[in-house]
C-alpha positions in Angstrom: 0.0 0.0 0.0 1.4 3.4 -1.0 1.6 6.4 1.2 -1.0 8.2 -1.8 -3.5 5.1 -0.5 -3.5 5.9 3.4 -3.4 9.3 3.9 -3.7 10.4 7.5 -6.7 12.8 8.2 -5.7 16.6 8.4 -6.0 18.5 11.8 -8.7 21.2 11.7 -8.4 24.1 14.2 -11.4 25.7 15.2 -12.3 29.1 15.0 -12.1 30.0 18.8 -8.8 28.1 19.4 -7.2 30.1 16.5 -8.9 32.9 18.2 -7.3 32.4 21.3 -3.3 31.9 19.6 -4.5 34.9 17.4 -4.6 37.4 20.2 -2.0 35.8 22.8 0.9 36.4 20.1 -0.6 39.5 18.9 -0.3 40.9 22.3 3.2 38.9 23.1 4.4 40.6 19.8 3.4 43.9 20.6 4.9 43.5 23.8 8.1 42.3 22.8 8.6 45.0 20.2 7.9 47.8 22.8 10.8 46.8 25.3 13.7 47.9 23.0 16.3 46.0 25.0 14.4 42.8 23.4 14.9 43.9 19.5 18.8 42.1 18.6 19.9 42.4 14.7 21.5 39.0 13.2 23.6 40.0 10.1 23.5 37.3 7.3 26.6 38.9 5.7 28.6 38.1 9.2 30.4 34.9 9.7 30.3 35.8 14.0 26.2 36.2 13.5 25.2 32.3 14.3 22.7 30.9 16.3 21.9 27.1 18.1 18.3 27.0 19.4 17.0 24.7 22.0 14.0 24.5 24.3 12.2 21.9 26.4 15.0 20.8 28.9 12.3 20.5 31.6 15.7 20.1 34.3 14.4 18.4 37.4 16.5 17.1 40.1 17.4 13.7 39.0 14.8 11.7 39.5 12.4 9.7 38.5 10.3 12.6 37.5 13.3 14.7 35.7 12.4 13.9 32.0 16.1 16.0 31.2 18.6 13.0 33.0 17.9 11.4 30.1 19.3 13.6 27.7 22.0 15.4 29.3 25.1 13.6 27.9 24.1 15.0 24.1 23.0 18.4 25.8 25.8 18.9 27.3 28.3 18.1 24.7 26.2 20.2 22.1 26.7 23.4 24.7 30.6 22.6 24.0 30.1 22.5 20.6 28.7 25.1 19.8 30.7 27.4 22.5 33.9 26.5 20.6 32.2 27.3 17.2 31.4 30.6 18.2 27.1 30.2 18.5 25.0 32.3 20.6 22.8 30.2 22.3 19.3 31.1 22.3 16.9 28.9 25.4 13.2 29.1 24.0 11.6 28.2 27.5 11.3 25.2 29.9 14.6 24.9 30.3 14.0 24.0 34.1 10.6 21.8 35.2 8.7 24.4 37.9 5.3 22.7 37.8 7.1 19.2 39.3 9.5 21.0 41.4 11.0 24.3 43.2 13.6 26.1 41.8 16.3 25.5 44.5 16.9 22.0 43.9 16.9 21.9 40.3 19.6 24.5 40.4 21.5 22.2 42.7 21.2 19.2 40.6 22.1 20.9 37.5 25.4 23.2 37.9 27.3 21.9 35.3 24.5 22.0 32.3 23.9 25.8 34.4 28.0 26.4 34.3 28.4 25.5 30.4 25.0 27.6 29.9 26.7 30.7 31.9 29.7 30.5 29.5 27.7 31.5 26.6 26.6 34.5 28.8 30.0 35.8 30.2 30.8 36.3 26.8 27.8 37.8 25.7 26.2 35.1 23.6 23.6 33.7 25.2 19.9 34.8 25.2 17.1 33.0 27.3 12.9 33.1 27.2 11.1 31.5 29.8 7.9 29.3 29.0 5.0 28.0 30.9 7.1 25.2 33.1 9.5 27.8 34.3 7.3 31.1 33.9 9.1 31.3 37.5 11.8 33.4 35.5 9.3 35.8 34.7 10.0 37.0 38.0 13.0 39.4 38.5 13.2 38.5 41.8 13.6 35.0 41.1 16.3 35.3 38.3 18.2 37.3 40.8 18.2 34.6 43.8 19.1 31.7 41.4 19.9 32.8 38.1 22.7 35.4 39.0 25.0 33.8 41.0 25.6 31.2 38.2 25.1 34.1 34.9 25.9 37.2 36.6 23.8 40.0 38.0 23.2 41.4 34.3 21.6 38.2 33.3 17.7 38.8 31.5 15.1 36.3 30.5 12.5 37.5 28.2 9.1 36.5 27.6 9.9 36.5 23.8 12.7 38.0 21.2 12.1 39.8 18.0 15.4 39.7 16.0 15.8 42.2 13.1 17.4 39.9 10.0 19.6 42.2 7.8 22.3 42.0 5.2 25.0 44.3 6.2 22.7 47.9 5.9 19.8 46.2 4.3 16.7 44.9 6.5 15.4 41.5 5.0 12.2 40.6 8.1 12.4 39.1 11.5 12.2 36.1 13.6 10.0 36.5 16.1 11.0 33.6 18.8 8.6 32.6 22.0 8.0 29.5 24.1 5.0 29.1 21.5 2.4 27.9 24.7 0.5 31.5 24.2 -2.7 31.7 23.8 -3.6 27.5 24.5 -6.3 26.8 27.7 -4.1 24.8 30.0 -0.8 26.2 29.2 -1.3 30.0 29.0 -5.1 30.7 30.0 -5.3 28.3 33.1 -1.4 27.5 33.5 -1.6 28.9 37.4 -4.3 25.9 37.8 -3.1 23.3 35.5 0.1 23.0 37.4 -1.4 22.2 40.7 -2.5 18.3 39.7 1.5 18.1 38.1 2.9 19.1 41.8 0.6 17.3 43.4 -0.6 13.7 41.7 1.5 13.2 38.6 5.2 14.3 39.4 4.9 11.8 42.6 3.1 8.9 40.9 6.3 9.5 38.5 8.6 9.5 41.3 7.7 6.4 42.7 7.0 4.3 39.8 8.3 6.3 36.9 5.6 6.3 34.0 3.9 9.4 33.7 0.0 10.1 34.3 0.6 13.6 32.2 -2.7 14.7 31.0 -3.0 15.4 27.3 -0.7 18.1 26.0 1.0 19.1 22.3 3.6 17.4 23.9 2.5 13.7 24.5 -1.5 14.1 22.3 -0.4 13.9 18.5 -3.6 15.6 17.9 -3.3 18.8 19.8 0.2 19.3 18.6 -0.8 18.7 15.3 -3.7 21.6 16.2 -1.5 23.9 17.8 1.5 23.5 15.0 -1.6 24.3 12.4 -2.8 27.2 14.8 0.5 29.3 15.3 1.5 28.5 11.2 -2.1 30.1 10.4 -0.7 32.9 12.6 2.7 33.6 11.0 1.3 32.6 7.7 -0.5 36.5 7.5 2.7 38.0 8.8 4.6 39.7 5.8 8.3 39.0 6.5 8.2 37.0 9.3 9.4 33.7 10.5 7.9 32.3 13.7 10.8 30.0 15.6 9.0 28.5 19.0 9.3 24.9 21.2 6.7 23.8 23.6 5.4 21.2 21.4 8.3 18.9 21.7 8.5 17.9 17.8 10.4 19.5 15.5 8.8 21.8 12.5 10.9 23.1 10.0 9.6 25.3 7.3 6.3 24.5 8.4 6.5 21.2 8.0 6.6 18.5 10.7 9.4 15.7 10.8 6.3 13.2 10.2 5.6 15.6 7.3 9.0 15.6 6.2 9.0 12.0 5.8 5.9 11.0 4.4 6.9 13.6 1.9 10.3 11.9 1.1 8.5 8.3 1.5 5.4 9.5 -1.4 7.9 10.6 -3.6 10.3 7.4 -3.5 7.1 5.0 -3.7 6.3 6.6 -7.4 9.9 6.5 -8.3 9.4 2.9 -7.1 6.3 2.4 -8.8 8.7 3.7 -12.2 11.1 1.1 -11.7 10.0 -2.4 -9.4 13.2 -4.2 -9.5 15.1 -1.2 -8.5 16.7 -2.5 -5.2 17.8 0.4 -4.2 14.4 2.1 -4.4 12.9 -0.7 -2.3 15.4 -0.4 0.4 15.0 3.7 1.1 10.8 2.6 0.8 11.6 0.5 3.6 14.0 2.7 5.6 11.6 6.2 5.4 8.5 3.7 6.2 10.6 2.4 9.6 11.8 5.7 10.2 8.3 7.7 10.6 6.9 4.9 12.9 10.2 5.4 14.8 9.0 9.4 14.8 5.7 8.8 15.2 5.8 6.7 18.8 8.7 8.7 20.5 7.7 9.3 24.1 5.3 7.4 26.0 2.3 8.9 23.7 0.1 6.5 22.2 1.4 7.2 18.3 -1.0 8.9 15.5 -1.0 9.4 12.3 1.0 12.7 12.1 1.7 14.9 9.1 -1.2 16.0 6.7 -1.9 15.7 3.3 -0.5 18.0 0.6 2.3 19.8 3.0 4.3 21.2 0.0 1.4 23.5 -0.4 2.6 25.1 3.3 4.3 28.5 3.4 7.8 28.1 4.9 7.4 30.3 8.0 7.0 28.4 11.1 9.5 26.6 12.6 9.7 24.4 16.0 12.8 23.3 17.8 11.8 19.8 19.4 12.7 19.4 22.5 16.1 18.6 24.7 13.9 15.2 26.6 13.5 12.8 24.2 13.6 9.4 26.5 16.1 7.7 23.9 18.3 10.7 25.1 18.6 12.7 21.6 18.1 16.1 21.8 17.2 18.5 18.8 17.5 22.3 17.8 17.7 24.8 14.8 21.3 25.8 13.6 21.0 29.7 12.2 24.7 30.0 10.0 25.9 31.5 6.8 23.2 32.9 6.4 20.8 29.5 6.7 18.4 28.1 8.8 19.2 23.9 9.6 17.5 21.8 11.8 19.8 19.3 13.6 19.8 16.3 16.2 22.7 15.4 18.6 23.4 12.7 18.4 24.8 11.7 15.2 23.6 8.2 13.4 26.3 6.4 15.0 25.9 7.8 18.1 28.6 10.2 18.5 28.6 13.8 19.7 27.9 15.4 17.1 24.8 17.2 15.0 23.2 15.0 12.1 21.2 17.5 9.7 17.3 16.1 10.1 15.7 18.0 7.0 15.6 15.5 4.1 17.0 15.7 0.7 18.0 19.3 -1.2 16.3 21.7 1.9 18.4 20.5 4.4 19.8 24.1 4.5 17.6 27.0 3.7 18.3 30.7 2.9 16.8 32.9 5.7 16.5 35.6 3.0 14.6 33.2 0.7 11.9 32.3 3.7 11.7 35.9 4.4 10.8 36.9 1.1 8.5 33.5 0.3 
């Protein structure tokens, strides 16, 4: 059976939903753009001006219940990495798990991820945005008891980042960059409620048995992440020159398309080459490969899997983009690259399991041209 034969059904957003995302990164935007200390200018003409972008650490304090442990090995050698290549690292939100735990003792259990972090700072590359599982940053009072003795007392964390995207003296658009929760019931609306049953009933039950009684979220519920990806894409998708980069979801987008998408794409369009050309063994073999590798995608955490990505993606304008997350359980971690002038989303490990960043974006768009997204 072909991909073209089993197409999985497409995600519709209703009308108040979008409503909702509509006017939470309207106001977010508006926000962002009035605090001028938040508006930073990346030159695609300047080999210094490069990014790595992660988010969804959710750092707990090694246990049971600290969803991070698992992936600190590849976090921690893609912080040295990239501090030797020169990146500014850029920390989309939920980078520390508040609703399962206090500050203090996920500080304590993670100085050396906070230390590597701190470099990036010291030397004036590193930029951080708090999200709804550590909106405790939010609090100036809070990044000055835990965040300054590690960063320094001139250490910020913003609620989101608009970044002016120029060549040398030429503006080319913006990338506006959030947590990407605003505007959703449970993690925006009713987040000061919604975090009470986490403390309370699931982070222990996870403690002392170590599955997770999470309720549905874009994180684990293919569903509403396929619903929320389609939401903030219908957002950026009106915006003239912009490209939307967020995390929360815990999946990677890049140019608006999901990895699921990115795969069935590649898969559809080796089956007809297949179809061409049966005996071609070569043919059969990447059928079989792309086929295992979005069932791989598509049960990744302890979600029940779905049939993610939608019919006819190509048809997408390449404006959104979603980091994935830094708490995969089979300890990967992935993030976007911004370099050269390009946008690239990687994964640490590599294929064989070394440190180092394997390029996830199939085929000839591995690498794209942030001036040809912003002017798409």
């Amino acid at each position: 059976m072909t991909i073209q034969e089993h197409e999985p059904a497409k995600i519709i957003v209703d009308a108040e939903t979008q409503s909702k995302v509509n006017f939470a990164l309207d106001a977010c935007y508006q926000r962002v753009g009035n605090a001028q200390d938040r508006v930073i200018t990346f030159d695609i003409s300047s080999p210094n001006d490069r990014y790595i972008i992660f988010s969804d650490q959710h750092r707990g304090k090694r246990d049971r219940a600290d969803d991070f442990r698992h992936s600190e090995r590849a976090y921690n050698a893609a912080l040295a990495y990239y501090y030797a290549m020169g990146h500014t690292l850029v920390t989309l939100g939920d980078v520390e798990e508040f609703w399962k735990q206090f500050p203090g003792p996920v500080i304590k259990a993670y100085k050396h991820s906070l230390g590597l972090e701190a470099r990036f700072h010291k030397d004036g590359r590193y930029l951080r945005i708090w999200g709804n599982h550590d909106d405790e940053w939010a609090k100036e009072g809070t990044v000055r008891r835990y965040l300054w003795p590690i960063f320094g007392d001139d250490l910020k964390v913003y609620e989101g980042l608009r970044v002016q995207i120029v060549d040398g003296d030429v503006e080319l658009g913006e990338l506006f960059l959030i947590h990407g929760h605003q505007g959703t019931l449970d993690s925006d609306i009713l987040s000061q409620w919604s975090r009470i049953p986490v403390r309370l009933l699931y982070a222990p039950v996870q403690r002392l048995t170590g599955f997770s009684l999470a309720p549905k979220t874009p994180a684990n519920d293919w569903e509403r992440r396929e619903g929320h990806n389609q939401a903030m894409y219908e957002w950026v998708k009106r915006k003239p020159r912009i490209l939307l980069i967020a995390g929360h979801t815990h999946r990677p987008v890049f140019q608006s398309l999901t990895h699921p998408d990115q795969v069935l794409q590649e898969l559809a369009e080796t089956q007809a080459k297949l179809a061409e050309d049966r005996g071609n063994a070569a043919l059969r073999l990447k059928v079989g490969e792309l086929s295992a590798e979005l069932e791989w995608i598509r049960a990744q955490q302890v979600a029940e899997p779905g049939e993610e990505g939608g019919p006819s993606p190509t048809k997408k304008k390449p404006r959104y983009f979603n980091t994935g997350c830094c708490c995969f359980l089979d300890g990967k971690i992935t993030g976007l690259e911004l370099i050269d002038g390009e946008i690239r989303l990687i994964r640490w490990p590599d294929d064989e399991g070394k440190p180092r960043p394997k390029v996830l974006a199939p085929g000839a768009n591995q690498s794209v041209s942030l001036r040809t997204l912003l002017a798409a």
